[in-house]
Residue frames relative to the residue before (quaternion, step in Angstrom):
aa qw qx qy qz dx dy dz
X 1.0000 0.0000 0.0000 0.0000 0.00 0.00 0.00
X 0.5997 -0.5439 0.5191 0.2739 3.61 -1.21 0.98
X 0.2725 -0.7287 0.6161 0.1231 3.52 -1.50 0.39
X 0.2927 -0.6650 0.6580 0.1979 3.68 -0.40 1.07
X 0.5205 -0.4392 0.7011 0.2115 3.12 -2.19 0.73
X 0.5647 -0.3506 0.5310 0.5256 3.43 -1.84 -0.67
X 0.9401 0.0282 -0.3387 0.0265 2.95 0.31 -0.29
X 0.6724 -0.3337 -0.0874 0.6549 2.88 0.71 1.83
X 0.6176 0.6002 -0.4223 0.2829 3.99 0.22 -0.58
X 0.4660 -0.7009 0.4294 0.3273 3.47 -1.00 1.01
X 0.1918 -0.7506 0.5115 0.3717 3.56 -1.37 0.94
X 0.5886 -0.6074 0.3754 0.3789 3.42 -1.25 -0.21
X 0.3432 -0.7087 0.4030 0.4664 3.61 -0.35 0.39
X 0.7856 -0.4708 0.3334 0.2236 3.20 -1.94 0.90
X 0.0156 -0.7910 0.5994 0.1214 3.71 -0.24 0.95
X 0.5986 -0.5716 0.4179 0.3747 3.60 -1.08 0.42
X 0.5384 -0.6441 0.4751 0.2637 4.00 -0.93 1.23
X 0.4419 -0.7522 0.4686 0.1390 3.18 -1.22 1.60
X 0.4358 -0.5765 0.4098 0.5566 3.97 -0.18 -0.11
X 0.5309 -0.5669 0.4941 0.3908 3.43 -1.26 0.06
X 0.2662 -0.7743 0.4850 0.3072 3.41 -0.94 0.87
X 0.7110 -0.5030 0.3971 0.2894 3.65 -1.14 0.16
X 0.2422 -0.8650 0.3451 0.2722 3.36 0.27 1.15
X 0.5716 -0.4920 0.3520 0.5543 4.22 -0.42 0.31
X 0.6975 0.4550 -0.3506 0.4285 3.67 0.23 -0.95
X 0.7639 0.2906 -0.4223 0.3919 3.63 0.41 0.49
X 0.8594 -0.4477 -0.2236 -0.1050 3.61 1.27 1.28
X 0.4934 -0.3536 0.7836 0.1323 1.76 -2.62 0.99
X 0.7487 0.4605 -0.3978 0.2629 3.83 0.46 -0.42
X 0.7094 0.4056 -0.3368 0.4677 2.96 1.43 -0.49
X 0.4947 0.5435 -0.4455 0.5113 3.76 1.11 -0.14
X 0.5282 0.5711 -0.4594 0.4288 3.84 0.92 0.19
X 0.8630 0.1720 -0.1934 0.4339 3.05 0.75 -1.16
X 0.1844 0.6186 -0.6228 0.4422 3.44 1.16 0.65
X 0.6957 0.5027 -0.1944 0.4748 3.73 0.20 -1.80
X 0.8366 0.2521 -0.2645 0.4082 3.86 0.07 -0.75
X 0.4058 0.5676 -0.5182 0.4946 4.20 1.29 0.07
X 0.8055 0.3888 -0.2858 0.3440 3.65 -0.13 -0.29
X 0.5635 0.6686 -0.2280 0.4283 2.94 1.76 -0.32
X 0.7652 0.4712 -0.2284 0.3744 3.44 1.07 -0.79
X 0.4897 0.5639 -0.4576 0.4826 3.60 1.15 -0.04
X 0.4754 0.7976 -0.1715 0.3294 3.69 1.20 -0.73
X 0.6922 0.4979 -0.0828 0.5158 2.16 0.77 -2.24
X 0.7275 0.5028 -0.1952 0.4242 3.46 0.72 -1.43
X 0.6439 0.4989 -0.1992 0.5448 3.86 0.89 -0.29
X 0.6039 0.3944 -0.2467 0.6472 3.55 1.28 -0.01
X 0.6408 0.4390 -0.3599 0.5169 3.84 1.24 -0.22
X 0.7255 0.5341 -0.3030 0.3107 3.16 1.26 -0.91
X 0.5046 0.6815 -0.2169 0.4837 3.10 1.79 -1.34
X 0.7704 0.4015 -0.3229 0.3756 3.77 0.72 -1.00
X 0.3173 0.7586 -0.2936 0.4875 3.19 1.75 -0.59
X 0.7940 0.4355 -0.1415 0.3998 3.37 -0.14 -1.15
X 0.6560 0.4996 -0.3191 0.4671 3.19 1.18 -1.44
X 0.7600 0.5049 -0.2137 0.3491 3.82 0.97 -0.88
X 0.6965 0.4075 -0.3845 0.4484 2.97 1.53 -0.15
X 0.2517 0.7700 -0.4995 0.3071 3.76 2.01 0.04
X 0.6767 0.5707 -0.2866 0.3664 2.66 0.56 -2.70
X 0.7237 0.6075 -0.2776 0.1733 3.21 0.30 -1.92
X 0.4480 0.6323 -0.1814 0.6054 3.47 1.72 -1.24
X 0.8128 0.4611 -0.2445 0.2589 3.26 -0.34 -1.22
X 0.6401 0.6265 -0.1234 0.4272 3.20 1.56 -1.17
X 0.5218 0.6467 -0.1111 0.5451 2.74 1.44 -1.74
X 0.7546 0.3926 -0.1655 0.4990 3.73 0.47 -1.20
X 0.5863 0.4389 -0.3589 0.5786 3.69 0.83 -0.71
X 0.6917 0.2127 -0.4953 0.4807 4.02 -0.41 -0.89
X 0.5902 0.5094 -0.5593 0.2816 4.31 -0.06 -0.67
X 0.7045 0.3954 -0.3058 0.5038 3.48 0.71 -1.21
X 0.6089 0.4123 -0.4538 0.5033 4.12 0.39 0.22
X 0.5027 0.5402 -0.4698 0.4845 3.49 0.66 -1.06
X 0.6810 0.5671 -0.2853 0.3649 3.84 0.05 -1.65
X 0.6758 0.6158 -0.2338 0.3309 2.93 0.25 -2.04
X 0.8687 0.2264 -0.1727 0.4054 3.10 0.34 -1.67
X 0.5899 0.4821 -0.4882 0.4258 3.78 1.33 0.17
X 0.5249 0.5860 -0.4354 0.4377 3.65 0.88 0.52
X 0.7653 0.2226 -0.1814 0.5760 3.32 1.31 -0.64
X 0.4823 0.3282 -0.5774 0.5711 3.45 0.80 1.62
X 0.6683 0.4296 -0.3952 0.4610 3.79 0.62 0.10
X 0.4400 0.6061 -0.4548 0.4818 3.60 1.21 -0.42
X 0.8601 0.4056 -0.1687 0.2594 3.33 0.47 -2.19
X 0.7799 0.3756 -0.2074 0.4556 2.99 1.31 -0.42
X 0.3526 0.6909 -0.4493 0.4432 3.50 1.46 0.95
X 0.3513 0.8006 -0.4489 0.1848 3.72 0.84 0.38
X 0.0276 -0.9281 0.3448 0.1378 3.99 -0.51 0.18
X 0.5329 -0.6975 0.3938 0.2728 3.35 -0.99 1.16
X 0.5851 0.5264 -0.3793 0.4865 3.78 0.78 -0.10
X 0.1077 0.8793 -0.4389 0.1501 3.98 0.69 0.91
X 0.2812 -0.8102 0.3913 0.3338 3.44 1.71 -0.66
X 0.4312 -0.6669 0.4906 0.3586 3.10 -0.82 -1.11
X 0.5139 -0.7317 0.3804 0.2362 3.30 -1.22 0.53
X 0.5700 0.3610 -0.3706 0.6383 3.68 0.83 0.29
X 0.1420 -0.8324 0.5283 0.0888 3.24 -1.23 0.51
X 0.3239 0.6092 -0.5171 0.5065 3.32 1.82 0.90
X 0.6117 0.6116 -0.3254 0.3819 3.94 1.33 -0.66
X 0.6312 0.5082 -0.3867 0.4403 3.41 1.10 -1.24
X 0.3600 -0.6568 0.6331 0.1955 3.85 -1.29 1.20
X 0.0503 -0.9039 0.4064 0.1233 3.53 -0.62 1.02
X 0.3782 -0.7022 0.5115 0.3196 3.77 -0.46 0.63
X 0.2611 -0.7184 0.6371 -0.0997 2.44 -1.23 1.96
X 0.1778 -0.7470 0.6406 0.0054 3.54 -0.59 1.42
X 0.1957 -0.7721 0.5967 0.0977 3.66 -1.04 0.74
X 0.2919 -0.7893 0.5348 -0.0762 3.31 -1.23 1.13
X 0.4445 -0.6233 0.4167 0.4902 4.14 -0.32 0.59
X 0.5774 0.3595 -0.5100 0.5265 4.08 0.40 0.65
X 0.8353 -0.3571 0.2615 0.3261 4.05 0.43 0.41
X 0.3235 -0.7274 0.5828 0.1632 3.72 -0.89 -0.43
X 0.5430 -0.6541 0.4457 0.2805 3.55 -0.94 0.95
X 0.0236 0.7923 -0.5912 -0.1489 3.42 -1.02 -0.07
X 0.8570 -0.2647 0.0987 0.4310 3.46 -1.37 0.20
X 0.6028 0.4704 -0.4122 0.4954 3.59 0.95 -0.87
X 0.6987 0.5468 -0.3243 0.3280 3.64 -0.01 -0.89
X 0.6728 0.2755 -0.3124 0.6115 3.85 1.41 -0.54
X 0.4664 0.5245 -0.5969 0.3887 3.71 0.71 0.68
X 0.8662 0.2875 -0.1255 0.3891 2.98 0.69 -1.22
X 0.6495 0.4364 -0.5446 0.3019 3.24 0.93 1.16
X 0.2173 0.7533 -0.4455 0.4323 3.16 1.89 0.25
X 0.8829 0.2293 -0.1298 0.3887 3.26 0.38 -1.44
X 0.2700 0.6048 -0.5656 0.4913 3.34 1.17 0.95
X 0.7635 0.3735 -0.2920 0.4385 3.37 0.21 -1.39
X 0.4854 0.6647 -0.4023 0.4008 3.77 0.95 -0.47
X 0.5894 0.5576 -0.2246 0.5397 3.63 0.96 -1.35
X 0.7916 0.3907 -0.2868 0.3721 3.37 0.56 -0.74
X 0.6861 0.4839 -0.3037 0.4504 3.23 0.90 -0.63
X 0.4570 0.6069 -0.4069 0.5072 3.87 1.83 -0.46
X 0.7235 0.4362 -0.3813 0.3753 3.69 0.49 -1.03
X 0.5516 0.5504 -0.3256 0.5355 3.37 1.06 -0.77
X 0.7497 0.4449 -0.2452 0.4241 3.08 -0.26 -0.50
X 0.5764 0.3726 -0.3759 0.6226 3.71 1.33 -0.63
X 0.4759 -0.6223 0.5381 0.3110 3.57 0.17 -1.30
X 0.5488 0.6816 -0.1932 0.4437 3.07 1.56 0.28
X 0.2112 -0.8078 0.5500 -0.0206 3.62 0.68 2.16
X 0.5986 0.3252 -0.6233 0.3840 4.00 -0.23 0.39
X 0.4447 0.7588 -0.2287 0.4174 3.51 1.30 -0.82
X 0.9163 0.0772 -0.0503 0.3897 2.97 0.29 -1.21
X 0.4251 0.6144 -0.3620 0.5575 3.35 2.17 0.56
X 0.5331 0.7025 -0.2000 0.4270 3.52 1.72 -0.13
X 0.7052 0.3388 -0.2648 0.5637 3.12 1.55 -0.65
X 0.6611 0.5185 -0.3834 0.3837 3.85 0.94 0.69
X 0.5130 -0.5495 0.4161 0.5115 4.21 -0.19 0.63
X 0.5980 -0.5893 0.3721 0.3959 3.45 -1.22 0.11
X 0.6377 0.4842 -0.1880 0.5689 3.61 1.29 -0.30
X 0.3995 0.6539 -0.5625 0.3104 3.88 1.24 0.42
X 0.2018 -0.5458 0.7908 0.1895 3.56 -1.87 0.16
X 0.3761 -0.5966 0.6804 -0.1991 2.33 -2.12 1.38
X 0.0490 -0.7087 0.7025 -0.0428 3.66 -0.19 1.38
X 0.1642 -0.5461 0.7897 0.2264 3.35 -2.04 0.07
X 0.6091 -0.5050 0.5108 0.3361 2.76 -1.77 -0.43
X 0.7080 0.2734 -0.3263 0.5634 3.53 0.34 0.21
X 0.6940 -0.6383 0.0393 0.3308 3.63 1.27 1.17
X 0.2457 0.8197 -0.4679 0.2209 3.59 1.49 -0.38
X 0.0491 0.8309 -0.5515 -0.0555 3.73 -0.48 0.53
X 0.1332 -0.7977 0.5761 0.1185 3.65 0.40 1.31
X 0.2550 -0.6867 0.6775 0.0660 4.07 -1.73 0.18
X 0.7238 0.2033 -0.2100 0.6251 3.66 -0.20 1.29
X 0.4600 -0.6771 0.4911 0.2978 2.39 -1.69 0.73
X 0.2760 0.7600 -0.4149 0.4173 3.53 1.52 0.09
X 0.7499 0.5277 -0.0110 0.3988 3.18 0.14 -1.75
X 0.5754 0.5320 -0.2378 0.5739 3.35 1.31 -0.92
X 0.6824 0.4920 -0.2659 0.4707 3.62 0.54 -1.43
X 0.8752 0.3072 -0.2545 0.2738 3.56 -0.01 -1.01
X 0.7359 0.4980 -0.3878 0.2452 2.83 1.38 0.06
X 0.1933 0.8034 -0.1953 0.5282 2.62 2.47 0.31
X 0.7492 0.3159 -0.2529 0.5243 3.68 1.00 -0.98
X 0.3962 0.6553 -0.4325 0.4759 3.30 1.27 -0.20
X 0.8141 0.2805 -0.2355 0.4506 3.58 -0.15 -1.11
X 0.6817 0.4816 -0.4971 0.2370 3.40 0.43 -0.62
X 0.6445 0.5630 -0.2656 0.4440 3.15 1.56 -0.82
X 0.7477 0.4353 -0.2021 0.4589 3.39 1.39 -0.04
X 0.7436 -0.1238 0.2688 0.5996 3.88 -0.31 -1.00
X 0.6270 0.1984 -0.5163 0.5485 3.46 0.51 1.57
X 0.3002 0.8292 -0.4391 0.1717 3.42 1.14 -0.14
X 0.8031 -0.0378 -0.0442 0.5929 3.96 -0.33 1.32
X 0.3120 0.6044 -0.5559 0.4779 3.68 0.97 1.11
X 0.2372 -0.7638 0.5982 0.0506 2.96 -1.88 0.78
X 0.4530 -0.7210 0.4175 0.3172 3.76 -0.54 0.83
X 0.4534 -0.7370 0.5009 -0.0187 3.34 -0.97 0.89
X 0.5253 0.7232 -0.4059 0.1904 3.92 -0.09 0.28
X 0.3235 -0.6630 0.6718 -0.0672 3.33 -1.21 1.66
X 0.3261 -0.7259 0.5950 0.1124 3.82 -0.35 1.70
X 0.0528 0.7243 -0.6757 -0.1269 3.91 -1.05 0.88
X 0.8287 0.0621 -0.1529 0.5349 3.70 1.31 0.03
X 0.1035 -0.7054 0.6980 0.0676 3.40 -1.71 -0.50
X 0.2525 0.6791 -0.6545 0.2160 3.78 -0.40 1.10
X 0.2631 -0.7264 0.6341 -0.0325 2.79 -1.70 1.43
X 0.0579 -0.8703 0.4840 0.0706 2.99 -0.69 1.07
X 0.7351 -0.0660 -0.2410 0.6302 3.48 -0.11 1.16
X 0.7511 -0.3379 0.3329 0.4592 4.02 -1.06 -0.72
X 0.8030 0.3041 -0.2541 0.4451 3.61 1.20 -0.25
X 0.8831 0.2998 -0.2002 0.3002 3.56 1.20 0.33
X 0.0429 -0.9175 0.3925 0.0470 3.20 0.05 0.83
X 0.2892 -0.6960 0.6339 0.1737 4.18 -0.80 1.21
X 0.2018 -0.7255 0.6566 0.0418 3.97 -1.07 1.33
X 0.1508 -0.7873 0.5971 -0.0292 3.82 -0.72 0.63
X 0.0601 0.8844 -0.4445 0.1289 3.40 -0.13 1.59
X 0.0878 -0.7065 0.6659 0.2231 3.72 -0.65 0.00
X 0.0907 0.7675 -0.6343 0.0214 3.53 -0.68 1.56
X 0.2471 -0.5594 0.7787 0.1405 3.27 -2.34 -0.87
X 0.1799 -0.4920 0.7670 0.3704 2.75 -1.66 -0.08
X 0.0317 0.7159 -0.6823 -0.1445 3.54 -1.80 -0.27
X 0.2719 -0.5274 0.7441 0.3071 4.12 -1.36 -0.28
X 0.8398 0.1491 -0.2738 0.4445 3.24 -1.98 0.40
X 0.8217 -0.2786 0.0121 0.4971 3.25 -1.38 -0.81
X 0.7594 -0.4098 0.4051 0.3022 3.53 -1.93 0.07
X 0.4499 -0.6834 0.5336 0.2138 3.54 -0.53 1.07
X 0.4059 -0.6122 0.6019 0.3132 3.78 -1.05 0.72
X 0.6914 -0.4702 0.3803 0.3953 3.14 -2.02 1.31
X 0.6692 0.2997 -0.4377 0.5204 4.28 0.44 -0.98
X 0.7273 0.4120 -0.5084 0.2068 3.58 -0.68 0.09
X 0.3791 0.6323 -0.5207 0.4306 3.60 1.69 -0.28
X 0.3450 -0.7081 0.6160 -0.0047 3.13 -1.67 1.35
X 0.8294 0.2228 -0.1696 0.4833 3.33 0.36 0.00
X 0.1711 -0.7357 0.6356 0.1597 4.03 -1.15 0.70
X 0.2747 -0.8472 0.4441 -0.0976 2.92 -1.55 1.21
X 0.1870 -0.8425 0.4999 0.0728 3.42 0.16 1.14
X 0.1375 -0.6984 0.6997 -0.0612 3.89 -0.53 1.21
X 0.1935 -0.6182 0.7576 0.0803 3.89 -1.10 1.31
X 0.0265 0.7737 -0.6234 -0.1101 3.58 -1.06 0.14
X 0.3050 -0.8126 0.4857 -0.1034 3.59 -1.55 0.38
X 0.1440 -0.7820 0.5943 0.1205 3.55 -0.30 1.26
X 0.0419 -0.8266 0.5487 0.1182 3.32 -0.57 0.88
X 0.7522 0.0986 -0.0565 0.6490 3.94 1.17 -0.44
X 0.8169 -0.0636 0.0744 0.5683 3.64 -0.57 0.58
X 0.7657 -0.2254 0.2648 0.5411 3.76 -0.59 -1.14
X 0.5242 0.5784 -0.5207 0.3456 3.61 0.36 0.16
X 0.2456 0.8186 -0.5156 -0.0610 3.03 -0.31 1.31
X 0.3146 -0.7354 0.5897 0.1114 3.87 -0.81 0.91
X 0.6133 -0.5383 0.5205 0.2512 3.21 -1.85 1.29
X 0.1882 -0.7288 0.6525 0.0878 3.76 -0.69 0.97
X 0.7811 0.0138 0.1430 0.6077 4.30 1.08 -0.38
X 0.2305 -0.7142 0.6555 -0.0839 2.54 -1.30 1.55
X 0.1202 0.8980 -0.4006 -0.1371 3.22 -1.24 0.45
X 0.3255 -0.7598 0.5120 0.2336 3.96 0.45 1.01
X 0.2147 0.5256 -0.8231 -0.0149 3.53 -1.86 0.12
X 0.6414 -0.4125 0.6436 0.0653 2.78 -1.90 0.86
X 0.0725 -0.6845 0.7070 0.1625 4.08 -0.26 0.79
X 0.1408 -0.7992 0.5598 0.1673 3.64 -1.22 0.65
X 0.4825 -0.7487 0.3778 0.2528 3.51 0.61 1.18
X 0.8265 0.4524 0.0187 0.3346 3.04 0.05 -1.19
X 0.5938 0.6069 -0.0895 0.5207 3.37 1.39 -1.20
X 0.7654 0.3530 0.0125 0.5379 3.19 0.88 -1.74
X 0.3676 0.3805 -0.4736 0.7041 3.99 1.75 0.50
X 0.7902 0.2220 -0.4538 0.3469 3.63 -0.37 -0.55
X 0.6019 0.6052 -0.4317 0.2918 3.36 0.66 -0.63
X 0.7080 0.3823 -0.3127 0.5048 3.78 0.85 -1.08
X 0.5359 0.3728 -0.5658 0.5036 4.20 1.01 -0.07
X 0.6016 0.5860 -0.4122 0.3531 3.83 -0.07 -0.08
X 0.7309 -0.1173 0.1361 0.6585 3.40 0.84 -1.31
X 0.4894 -0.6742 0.5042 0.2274 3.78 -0.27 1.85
X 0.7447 0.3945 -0.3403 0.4170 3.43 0.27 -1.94
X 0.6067 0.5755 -0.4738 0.2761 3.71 -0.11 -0.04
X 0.6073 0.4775 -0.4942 0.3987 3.53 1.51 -0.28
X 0.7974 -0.3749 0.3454 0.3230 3.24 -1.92 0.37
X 0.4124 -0.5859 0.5221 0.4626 3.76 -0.63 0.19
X 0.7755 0.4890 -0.3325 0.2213 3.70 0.81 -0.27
X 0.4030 0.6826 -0.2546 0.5539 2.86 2.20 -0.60
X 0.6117 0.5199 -0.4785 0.3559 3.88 0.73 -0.75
């Protein structure tokens, strides 16, 4: 049976409460943030990424002025690595210091004729012609390079001599600027050079790269023959920093 109100009207019986539905106007709000949750890791990976890019640049810059900075202190130490001890280019000119010994004491003939020992050498060179120029050393001379090769004989000297000429020295000419000559008794004598090779014209005494130590020997009357060679490598650059570091290390002639 139905229940009447007060006032008299019938009520309805009690049905069980629906949920509330979701009203339209709320979404578009939640399809926003459906749309913006994926968004923020993004967001964050595009900060990081630019990040990086600025500290690349940042690097990169950094690395470019160090390597100019460098650059250009390598070429002010290059330019200013020049030297006053150049010698001279005839070596009948260089006065040599003759030291005497209880076997005797060179004399004028003996620095003619080792001048023109070294003369011979620089002709063979200059022809290209290694029996030639393995001729002007005893048969038991050594033979440094600069980059250290130590040859034994005068054999040994020669061919490897024909090697280069016929290779990468091929039509080169020897170079050599005289900074000494000392004799030491009548049968030996130490030569001090600043050489090169070069093609076309002659290289100036400062631009010769490399110093050269020449032992010589009288072995029979005047015939004297190179008994040791020695090459070095001049390192320009090395040897400017080395004397700014430590003054006393320059040459007494260099001062």
């Amino acid at each position: 049976m139905v229940a009447t109100t007060a006032e008299g009207t019938a009520a309805s019986p009690s049905r069980p409460s629906q949920p509330a539905q979701p009203s339209q106007a709320s979404e578009p709000s939640e399809k926003a943030e459906k749309a913006e949750t994926p968004r923020a890791p993004a967001q964050g990976r595009t900060r990081r990424t630019r990040r990086r890019r600025r500290i690349k640049i940042a690097l990169a810059g950094t690395v470019l002025t160090l390597a100019a900075a460098a650059g250009g202190g390598y070429l002010w130490l290059d330019a200013t690595s020049d030297v006053h001890d150049v010698g001279q280019a005839d070596c009948a000119a260089v006065t040599p210091a003759v030291v005497a010994t209880p076997a005797g004491r060179a004399g004028a003939e003996d620095h003619a004729a080792v001048c023109g020992r070294l003369r011979e050498l620089t002709g063979a060179w200059a022809r290209g012609d290694a029996t030639a120029f393995g001729a002007q050393f005893t048969q038991d001379a050594t033979y440094t390079t600069y980059v250290g090769t130590h040859y034994r004989g005068r054999r040994d000297i020669a061919e490897a001599h024909r090697a280069l000429f016929d290779g990468f020295l091929k039509d080169t000419r020897l170079a050599d600027s005289f900074l000494d000559i000392r004799f030491y008794g009548p049968d030996t004598a130490v030569v001090t050079t600043r050489g090169d090779t070069y093609t076309g014209s002659p290289k100036k005494p400062a631009d010769l790269s490399k110093t050269q130590t020449y032992t010589l020997v009288r072995q029979s009357g005047h015939d004297w023959r190179i008994a040791a060679f020695h090459n070095t490598q001049r390192q320009r650059v090395m040897e400017r920093i080395s004397f700014l570091l430590s003054p006393d290390t320059k040459p007494e002639a260099e001062k």
